[in-house]
DOPA-206374 format. One line per 5 residues: number of its first residue (from 1); their letters; for each residue x, y, z of N, C-alpha, C. Coordinates in steps of 0.05 Angstrom, whole numbers, plus 5000, padded with zeros to 4 digits. Each point is the difference from the previous one (the first is absolute). Example, Ala and Ser with C-alpha at 12.3 -4.5 7.8 and 13.67 -1.06 7.14 Angstrom:
2
1 = as = 5264:4886:5156:4982:5024:5000:5018:5024:5000; 4993:5021:4986:5016:5024:5001:4985:5022:5014
//
This chain:
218
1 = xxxxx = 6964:1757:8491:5008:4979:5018:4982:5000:5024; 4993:4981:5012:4971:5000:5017:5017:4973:5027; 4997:5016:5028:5011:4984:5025:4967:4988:5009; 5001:4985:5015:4974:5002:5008:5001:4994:5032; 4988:5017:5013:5003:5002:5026:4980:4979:5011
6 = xxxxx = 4979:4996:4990:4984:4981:5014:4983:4974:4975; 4984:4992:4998:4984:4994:4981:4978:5019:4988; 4998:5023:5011:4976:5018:5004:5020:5037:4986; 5020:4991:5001:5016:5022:5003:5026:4996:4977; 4997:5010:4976:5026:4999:4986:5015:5031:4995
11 = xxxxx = 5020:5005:5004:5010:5024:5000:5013:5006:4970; 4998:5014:4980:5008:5009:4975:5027:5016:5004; 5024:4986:4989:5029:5024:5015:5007:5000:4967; 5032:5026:4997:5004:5002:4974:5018:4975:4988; 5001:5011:4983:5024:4981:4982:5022:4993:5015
16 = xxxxx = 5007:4981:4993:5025:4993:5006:5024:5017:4998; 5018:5003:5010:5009:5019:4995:4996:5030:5012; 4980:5005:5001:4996:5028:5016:5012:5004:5024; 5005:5033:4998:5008:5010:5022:4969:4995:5023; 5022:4997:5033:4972:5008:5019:5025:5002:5024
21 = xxxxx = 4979:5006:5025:5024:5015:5010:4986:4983:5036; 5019:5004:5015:4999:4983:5022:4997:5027:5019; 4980:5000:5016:5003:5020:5025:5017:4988:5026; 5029:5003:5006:5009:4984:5017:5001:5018:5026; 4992:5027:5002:5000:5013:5022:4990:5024:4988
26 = xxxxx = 4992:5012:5027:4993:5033:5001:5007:5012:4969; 4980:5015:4982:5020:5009:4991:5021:4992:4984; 5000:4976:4996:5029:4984:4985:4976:4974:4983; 5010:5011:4968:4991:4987:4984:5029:4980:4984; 4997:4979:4999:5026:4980:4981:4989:5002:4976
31 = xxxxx = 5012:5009:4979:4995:4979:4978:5003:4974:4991; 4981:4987:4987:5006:4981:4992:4983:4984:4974; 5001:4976:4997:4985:5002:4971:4994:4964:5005; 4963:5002:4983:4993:4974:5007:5017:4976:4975; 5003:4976:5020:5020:4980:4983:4979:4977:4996
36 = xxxxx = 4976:4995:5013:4980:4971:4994:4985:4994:5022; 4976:4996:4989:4980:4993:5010:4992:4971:5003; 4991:4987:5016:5006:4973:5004:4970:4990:5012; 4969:5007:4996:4976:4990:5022:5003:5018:5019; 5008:4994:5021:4986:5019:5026:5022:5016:5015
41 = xxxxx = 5024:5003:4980:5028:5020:5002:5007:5003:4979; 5018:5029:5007:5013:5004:4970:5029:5011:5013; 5014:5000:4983:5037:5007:5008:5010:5025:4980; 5016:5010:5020:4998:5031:5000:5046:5003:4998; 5006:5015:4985:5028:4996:5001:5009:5017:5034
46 = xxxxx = 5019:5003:5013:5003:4999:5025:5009:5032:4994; 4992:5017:5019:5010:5032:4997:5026:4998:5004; 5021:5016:4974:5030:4996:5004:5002:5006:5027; 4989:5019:5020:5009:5014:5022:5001:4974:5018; 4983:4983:4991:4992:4979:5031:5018:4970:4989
51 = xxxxx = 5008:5000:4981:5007:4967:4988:5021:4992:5024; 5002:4981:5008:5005:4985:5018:4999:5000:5025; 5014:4996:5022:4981:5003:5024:5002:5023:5007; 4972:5009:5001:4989:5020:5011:4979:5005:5018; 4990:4989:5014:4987:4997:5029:4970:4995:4995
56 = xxxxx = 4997:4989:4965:4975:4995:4993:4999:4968:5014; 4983:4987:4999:4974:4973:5007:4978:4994:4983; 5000:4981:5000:4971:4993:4989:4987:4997:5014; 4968:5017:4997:4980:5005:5030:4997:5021:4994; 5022:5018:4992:5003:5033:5001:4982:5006:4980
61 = xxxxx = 4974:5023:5004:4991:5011:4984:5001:5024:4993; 4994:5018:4979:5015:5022:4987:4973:5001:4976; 4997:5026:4989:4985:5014:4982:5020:4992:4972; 4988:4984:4977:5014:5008:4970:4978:5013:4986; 5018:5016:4987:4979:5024:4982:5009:4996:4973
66 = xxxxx = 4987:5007:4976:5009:5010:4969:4978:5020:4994; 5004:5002:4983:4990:5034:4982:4987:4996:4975; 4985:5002:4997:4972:5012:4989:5003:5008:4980; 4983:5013:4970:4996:5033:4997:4996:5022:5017; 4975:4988:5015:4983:5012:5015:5002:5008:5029
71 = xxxxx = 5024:4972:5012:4993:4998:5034:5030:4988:5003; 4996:4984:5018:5022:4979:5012:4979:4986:5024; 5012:4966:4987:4992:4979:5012:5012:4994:5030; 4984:4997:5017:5018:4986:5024:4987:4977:5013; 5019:4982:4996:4990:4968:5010:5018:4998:5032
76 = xxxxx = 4990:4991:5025:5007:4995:5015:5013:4974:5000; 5020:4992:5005:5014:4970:4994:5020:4995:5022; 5006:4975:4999:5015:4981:5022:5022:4988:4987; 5025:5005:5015:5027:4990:4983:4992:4965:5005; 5004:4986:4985:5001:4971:4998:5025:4986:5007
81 = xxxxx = 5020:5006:4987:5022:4993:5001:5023:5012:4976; 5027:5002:5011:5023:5012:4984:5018:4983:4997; 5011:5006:4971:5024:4982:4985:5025:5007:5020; 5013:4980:5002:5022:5008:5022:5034:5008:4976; 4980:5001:4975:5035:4993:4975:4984:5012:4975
86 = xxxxx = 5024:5026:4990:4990:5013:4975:4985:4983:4986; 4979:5003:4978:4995:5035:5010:4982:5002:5027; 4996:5014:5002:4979:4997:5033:4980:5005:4981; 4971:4989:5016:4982:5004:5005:4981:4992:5011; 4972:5011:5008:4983:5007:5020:4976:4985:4996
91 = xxxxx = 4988:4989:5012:4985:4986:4988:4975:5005:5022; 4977:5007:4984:4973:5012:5020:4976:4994:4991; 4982:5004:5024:4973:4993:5003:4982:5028:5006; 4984:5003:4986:4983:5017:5010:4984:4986:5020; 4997:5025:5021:4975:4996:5024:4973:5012:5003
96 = xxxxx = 5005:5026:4984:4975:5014:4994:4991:5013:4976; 4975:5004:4987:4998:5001:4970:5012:5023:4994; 5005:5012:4981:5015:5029:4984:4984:5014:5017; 5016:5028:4993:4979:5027:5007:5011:5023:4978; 4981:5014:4991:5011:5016:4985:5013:5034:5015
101 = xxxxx = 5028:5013:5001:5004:5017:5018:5020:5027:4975; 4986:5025:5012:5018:5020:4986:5018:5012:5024; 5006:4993:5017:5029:5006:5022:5013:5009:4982; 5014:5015:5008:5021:5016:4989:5028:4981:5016; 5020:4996:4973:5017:4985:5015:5018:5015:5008
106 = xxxxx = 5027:4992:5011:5025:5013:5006:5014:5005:4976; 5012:5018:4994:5016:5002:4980:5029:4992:5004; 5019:4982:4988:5019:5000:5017:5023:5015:4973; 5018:5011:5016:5028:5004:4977:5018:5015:5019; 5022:5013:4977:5014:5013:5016:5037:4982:4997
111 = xxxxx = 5008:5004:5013:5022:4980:5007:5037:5015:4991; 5013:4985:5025:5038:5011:5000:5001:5019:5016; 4978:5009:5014:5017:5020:5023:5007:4980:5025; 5014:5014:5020:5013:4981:5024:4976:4995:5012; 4992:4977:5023:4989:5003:5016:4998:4983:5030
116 = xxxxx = 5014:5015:5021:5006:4998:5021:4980:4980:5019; 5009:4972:5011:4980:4983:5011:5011:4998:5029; 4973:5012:5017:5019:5002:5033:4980:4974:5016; 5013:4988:5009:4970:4982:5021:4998:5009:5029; 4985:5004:5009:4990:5012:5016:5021:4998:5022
121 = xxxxx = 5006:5014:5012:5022:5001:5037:5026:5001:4982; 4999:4991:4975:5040:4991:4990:4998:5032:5001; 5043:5000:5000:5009:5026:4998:5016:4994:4966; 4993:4988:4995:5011:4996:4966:4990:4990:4981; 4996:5008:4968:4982:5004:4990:5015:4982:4974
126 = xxxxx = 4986:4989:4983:5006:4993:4971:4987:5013:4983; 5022:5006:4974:4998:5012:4982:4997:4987:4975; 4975:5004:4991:4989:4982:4975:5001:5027:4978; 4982:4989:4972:4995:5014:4982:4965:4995:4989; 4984:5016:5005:4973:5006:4984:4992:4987:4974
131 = xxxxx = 4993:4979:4999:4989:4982:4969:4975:5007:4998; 4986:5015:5014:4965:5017:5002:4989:4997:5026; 4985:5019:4989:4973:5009:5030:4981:5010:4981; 4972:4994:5028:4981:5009:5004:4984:5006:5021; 4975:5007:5002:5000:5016:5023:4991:4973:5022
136 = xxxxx = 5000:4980:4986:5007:4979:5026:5019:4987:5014; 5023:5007:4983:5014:4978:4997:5022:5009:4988; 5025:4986:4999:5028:5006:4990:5020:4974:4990; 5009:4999:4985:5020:4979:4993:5028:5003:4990; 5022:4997:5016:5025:5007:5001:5024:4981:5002
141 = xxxxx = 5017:5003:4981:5024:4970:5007:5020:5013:5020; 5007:4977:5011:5027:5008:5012:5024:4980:5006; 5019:4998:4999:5022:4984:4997:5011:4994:5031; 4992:5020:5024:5021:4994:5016:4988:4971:5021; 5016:5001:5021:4998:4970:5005:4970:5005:5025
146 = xxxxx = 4984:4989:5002:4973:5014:5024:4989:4969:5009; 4989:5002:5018:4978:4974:4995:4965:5018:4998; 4996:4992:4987:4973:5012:4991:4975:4988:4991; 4981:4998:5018:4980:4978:4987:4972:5014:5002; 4974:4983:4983:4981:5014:5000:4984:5005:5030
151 = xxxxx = 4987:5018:5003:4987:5009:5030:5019:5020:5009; 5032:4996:4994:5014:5023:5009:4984:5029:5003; 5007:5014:5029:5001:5027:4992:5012:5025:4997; 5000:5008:4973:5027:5019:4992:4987:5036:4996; 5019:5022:5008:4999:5024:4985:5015:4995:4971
156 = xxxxx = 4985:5023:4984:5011:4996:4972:5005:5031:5000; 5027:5016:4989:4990:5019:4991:5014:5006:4975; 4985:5021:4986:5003:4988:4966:5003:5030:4989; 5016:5015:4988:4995:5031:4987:4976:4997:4985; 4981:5020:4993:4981:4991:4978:5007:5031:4988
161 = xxxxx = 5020:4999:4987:5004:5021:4981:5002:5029:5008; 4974:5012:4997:5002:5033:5001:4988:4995:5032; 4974:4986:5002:4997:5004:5025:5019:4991:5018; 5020:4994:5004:5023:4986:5009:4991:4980:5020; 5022:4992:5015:4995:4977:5022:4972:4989:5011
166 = xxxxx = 4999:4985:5001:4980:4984:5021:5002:4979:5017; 4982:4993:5014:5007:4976:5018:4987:4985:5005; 4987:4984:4999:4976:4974:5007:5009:4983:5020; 4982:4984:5009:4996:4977:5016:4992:4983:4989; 5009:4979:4999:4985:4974:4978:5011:4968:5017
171 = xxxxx = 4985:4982:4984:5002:4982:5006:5010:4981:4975; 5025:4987:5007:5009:4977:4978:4976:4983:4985; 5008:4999:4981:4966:4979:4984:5021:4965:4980; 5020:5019:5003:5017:4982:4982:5032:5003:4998; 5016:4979:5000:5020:5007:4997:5019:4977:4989
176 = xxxxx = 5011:4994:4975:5009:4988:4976:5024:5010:4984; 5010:4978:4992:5035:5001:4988:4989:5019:4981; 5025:5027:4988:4990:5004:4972:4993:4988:4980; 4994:5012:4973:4992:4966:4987:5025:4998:4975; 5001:4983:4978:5011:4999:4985:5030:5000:5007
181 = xxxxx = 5009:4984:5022:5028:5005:5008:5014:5018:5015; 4984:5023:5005:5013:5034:5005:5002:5002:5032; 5021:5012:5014:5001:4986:5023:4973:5031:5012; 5014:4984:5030:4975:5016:5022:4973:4991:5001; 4985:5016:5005:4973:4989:5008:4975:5020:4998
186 = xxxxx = 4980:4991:4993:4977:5009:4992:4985:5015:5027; 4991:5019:5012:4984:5003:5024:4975:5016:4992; 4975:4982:5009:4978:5017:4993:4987:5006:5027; 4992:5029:5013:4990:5006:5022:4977:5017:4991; 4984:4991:5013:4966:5015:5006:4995:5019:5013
191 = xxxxx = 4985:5023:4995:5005:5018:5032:4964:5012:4983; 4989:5018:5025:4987:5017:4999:5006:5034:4995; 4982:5011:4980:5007:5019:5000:4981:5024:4996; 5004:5019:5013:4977:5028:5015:5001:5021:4970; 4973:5006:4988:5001:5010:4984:5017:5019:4983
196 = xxxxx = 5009:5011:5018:5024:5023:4993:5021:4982:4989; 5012:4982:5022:5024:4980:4985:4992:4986:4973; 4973:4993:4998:4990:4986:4975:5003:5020:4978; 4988:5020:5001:5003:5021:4989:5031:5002:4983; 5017:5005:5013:5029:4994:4997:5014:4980:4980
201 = xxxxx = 4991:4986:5010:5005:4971:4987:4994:4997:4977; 4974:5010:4987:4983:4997:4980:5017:5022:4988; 5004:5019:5007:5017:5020:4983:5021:5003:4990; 5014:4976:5017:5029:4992:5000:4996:4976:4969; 4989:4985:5006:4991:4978:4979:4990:5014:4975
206 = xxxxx = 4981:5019:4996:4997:5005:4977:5015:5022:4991; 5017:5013:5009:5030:5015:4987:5014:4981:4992; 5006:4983:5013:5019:4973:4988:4982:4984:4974; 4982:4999:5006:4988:4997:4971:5004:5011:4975; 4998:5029:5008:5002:5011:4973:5024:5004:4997
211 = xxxxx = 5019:4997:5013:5033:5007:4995:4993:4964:4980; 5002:4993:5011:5006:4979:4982:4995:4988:4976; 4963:5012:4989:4987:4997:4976:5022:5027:4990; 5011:5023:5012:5021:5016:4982:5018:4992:4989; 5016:4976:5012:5036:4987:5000:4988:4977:4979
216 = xxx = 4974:4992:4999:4992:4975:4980:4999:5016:4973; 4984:5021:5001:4997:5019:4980:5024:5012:4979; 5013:5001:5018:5033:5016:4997:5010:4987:4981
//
């Protein structure tokens, strides 16, 4: 499938169908998967995390990547415009040609332990539940009643298993009804994190990994 950014410039993307993934912050990769190519855009299905309003624009630009044998592609692109009515989707323009990049991504997993959301000066905290992390980033539902929007800034703190507790500083990136009917709400927050804590994280995620290729196994 071939976009073409200029007359001079046609860009080669995969099949229809393929997975590729949206860089929407620090650290925080969406999945998502290409739906059609159309001349000088192509439409992308909407990351379940972000589908409806979620503090995206058209203007907004963001890294999409897919995967290789070899590498992973990254096209710099410009949201065009969003379906306002299932199914969502994204519809974009590249701005600058591909680049080919071996970054190491975030790993994300994990998920069901509690995790405590304080905003900064409050003396009271909400209590969500862990749907994954990584060492950028975290995504957690929670049911109780908050007002909560993206730019918010929240502490998170989250058990990570053997190493136990932690606590971050992050910033809201998104925040959305659960999906499929289920009540509460989706919260995705961004934070930075100092080697040691990454460290953590990464260790936390790939124990939960293999617990789980064991319970599939089982």
């Amino acid at each position: 499938m071939t976009v073409v950014v200029s007359p001079a410039t046609a860009i080669e993307l995969p099949a229809v169908g393929s997975p590729m993934f949206l860089v929407l912050g620090e650290g925080v990769n969406f999945r998502s998967r290409l739906e059609s190519v159309d001349g000088e855009t192509f439409t992308v299905a909407a990351p379940l995390e972000t589908a409806g309003p979620a503090g995206f624009r058209p203007g907004q630009q963001f890294d999409v990547f897919w995967a290789t044998p070899r590498t992973r592609i990254v096209l710099p692109s410009r949201l065009v415009d969003l379906s306002d009515e299932p199914p969502f989707r994204w519809r974009l323009a590249p701005v600058e040609a591909p680049r080919q990049s071996n970054r190491r991504e975030y790993v994300r997993g994990g998920g069901g332990v509690p995790v405590r959301l304080t905003a900064a000066g409050a003396e009271t905290h909400l209590v969500g539940a862990l749907l994954d992390i990584s060492e950028g980033g975290l995504r957690c539902w929670i049911d109780e009643p908050a007002v909560l929007a993206p730019g918010d800034e929240l502490n998170a703190a989250v058990s990570l298993g053997a190493a136990g507790e932690v606590e971050v500083a992050g910033t809201i990136l998104t925040v959305r009804e659960a999906p499929h009917g289920d009540p509460g709400r989706h919260v995705v927050l961004t934070f930075d994190t100092g080697e040691s804590l990454a460290q953590m994280i990464r260790l936390y995620v790939m124990t939960w990994e293999i617990n789980e290729r064991r319970l599939r196994a089982s």
